[in-house]
N, C-alpha and C positions, 0 to 999 in steps of 0.2 A: 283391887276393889275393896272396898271398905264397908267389910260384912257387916256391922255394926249400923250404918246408913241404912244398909239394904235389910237388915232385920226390921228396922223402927217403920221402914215405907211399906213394907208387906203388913206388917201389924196397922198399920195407918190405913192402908188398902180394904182392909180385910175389915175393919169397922168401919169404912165411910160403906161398905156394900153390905153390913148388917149382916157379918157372920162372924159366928164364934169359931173357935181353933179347931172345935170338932168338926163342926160341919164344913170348915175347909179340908180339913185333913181329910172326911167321909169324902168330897168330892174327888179327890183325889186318888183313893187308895192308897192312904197312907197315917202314921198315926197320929194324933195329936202332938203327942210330945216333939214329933218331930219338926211341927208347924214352932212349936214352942223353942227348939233350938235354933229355928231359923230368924225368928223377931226376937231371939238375945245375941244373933250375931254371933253363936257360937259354931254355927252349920250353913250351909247354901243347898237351896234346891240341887235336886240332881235331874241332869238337863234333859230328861225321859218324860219329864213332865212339865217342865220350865214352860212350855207354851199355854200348855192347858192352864196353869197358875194364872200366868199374864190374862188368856183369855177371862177368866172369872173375876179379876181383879178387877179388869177392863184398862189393862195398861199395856207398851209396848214391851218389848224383851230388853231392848237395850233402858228401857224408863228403869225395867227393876234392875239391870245391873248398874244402873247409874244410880239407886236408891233415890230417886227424884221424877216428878213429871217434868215433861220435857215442853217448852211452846215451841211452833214451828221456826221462828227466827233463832233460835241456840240450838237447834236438833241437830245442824250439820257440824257446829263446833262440839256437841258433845259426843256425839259420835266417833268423831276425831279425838278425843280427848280417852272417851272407854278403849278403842282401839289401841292406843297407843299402850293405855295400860295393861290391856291383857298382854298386847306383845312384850313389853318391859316381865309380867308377870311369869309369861312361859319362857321368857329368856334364864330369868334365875330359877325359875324349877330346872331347867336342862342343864345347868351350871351346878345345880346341888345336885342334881343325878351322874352328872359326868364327873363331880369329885368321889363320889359314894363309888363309881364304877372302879374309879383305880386304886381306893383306900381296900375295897376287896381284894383287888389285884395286889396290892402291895403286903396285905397281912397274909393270902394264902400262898405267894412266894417266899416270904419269911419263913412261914410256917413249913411249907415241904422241903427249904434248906435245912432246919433245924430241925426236922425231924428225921432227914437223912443223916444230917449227923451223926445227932442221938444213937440211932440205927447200928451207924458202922463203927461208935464208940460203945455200946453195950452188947447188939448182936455178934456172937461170933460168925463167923462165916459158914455157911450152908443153906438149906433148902429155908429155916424161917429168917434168914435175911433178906432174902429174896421175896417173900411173903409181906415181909413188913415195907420193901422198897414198893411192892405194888401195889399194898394198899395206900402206903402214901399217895403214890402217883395218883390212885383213882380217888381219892378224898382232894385232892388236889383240883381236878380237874369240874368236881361239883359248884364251886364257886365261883369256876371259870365262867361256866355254862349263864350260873346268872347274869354274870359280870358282862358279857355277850350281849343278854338279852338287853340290861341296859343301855350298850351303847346303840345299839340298834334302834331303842327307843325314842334316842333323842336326835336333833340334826336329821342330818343326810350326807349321802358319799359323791364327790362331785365328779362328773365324767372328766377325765384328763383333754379327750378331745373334742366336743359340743360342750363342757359348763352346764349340763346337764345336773339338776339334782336327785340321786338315784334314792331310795327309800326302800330297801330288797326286806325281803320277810326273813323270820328269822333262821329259817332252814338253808335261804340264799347265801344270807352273811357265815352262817357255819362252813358250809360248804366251799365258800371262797379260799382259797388261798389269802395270806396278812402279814403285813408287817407292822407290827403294832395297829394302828387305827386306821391301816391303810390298806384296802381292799380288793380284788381282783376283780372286777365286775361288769357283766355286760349292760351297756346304755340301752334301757328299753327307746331310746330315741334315734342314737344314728348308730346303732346296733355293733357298737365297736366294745371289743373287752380292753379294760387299763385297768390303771395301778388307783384306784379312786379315793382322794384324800376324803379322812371325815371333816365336816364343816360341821357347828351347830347354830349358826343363823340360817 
C-alpha cells in the first residue's frame, strides 16, 4: 500500500466534507497530530477505527486503502489488485519475522556455547560452575521463548494427514513435542496427532 496515496486522499476527503484535522481527529477520539501523520503518509489508521473514518469521509474501506475513489466498472479489478497486495505485503512481513526468528536462535546459541566455554575455561570446578552453567542455560532459554512466539506468529503447521492448516496458541506450540519447526499436533479437524511441518503461505 502506498501510505503516501492514502495520506493525500484522507487529507482530500477530509476538506471536500469541510473538516479540519481537529475535528476529524475529535470525531474520532483521537489526536490531531495523529490525522497529521496520516496525510503525510508517515502512519495508517489503525483498523479500530478504519470504518468509522471511511463512514465520515463517506468513502469505502478498500477506496481509502486504494488512496483513490473507486467507479463501479474498476471496483472488481481493484479490489483484486488491493488483495493481492496486502497478501504480497503480509508475505514479506512473515519472511522478515521468520528471519528475525532464527537470527535470535542463531546468536542465543552462539552465545550459551561461548559462554560455556568461557565458564569451564575460567571457572574452576565446583558448586559456582554449576551456578554459572544454570544461569546460562536459563538466559538461554529467555529468547528462546520469544523466538517461539514468533514463529507461531506467522504461517501455520500443516496436518500430515488431512493438509489441514493448524494455527495452535502459544501454550499449544510450547507444549508440543519439535523438531526444529516441526511440530507434534493434534488436527482440530480429523482429530489425528502428527509430525506437523511449519508452512508460512
Amino acid at each position: 500500500m502506498n501510505q503516501i496515496k492514502i495520506g493525500r486522499f484522507i487529507a482530500e476527503r477530509r476538506k471536500q466534507e469541510h473538516l479540519t484535522q481537529a475535528a476529524l481527529a475529535e470525531s474520532l477520539g483521537i489526536t490531531d497530530k495523529a490525522v497529521s501523520k496520516w496525510e503525510r503518509g508517515m502512519a495508517m489508521p489503525d483498523t479500530s477505527i478504519m470504518l468509522k473514518l471511511c463512514d465520515i469521509l463517506c468513502i469505502s474501506v478498500n477506496e481509502l486503502l486504494g488512496g483513490e475513489k473507486t467507479t463501479m466498472e474498476n471496483n472488481n479489478e481493484k479490489n483484486e489488485q488491493l488483495l493481492l497486495e496486502l497478501s504480497r505485503e503480509l508475505e514479506e512481513k512473515n519472511k522478515t519475522i521468520w528471519k528475525t526468528m532464527w537470527i535470535i536462535m542463531g546468536i542465543s546459541i552462539a552465545g550459551l556455547l561461548i559462554g560455556l566455554f568461557l565458564s569451564a575455561t575460567f571457572i574452576p570446578e565446583g558448586p559456582w560452575l554449576l551456578v554459572a552453567i544454570l544461569a546460562l542455560c536459563a538466559l538461554f532459554l529467555i529468547p528462546c521463548f520469544y523466538a517461539l512466539k514468533l514463529e507461531v506468529s506467522v504461517g501455520a503447521y500443516k496436518c500430515k494427514h488431512c493438509g489441514y492448516e493448524i494455527v495452535p496458541t502459544y501454550s499449544q506450540a510450547l507444549n508440543a513435542m519439535h523438531m526444529g519447526t516441526t511440530r507434534y499436533l493434534e488436527c482440530p479437524k480429523c482429530q489425528k496427532r502428527s509430525w506437523c511441518k511449519k508452512v508460512l503461505k
